[in-house]
C-alpha positions, 0 to 999 in steps of 0.5 A, spaced: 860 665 429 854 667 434 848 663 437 842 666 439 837 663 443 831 665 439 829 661 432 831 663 426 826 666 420 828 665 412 825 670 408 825 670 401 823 675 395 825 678 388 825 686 385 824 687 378 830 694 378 828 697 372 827 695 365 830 701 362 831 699 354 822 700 354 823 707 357 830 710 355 832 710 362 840 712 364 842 704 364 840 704 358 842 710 355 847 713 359 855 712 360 859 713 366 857 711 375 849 709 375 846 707 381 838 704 382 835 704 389 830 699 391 827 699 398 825 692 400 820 691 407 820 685 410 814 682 411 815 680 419 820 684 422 826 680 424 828 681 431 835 685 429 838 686 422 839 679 419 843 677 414 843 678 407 844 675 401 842 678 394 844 676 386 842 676 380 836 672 377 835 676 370 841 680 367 838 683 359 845 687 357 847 690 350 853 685 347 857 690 345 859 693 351 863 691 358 859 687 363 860 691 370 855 691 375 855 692 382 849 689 386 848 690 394 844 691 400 845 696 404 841 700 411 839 693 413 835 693 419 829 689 422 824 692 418 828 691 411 834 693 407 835 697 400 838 693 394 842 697 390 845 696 384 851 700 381 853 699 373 860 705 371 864 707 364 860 704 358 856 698 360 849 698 357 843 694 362 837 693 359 833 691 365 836 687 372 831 682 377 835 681 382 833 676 388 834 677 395 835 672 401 834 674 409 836 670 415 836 673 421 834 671 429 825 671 430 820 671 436 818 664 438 811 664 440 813 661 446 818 668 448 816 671 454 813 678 451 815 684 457 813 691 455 
């Protein structure tokens, strides 16, 4: 565990992935490794990377496949991350809401700003 003399800043967001069933999409349609990438940018840049938290609020599958699903951030930095969700093999997903958590060290408005 580390501290950090700065504060901590709490950003909040979610990303509708896709709604593959209205379009045919490859999550809907498709069999076998299915990726998404969406980019998120965070409003106030965090000093470094923070931390990352992301799951699923909205999950529409066909019942008559296998649930698999993969959901992650991934290239986080002080400016934003990408959320990425993978699915494999039979599974059918319909459309996927994913909510995503930052935390991570922010300038106090009392920090010293030296360029």
């Amino acid at each position: 565990m580390t501290f950090s003399p700065h504060m901590t800043g709490i950003l909040q967001g979610q990303k509708m992935m896709f709604t593959d069933f209205q379009t045919g999409g490859p999550m809907w349609t498709g069999e076998g490794p299915r990726e998404v990438r969406q980019r998120v940018h965070f409003a106030t840049p965090f000093l470094q990377a923070p931390a990352v938290i992301v799951g699923i609020s909205l999950w529409d599958s066909d019942r008559r496949t296998n649930l698999r699903a993969d959901l992650c951030a991934e290239s986080v930095t002080a400016e934003g991350f990408e959320l990425v969700f993978r699915t494999w093999g039979d599974s059918r997903v319909a459309r996927i809401r994913a909510d995503w958590t930052a935390i991570g060290a922010v300038r106090d408005e009392r920090d010293w700003l030296v360029e």
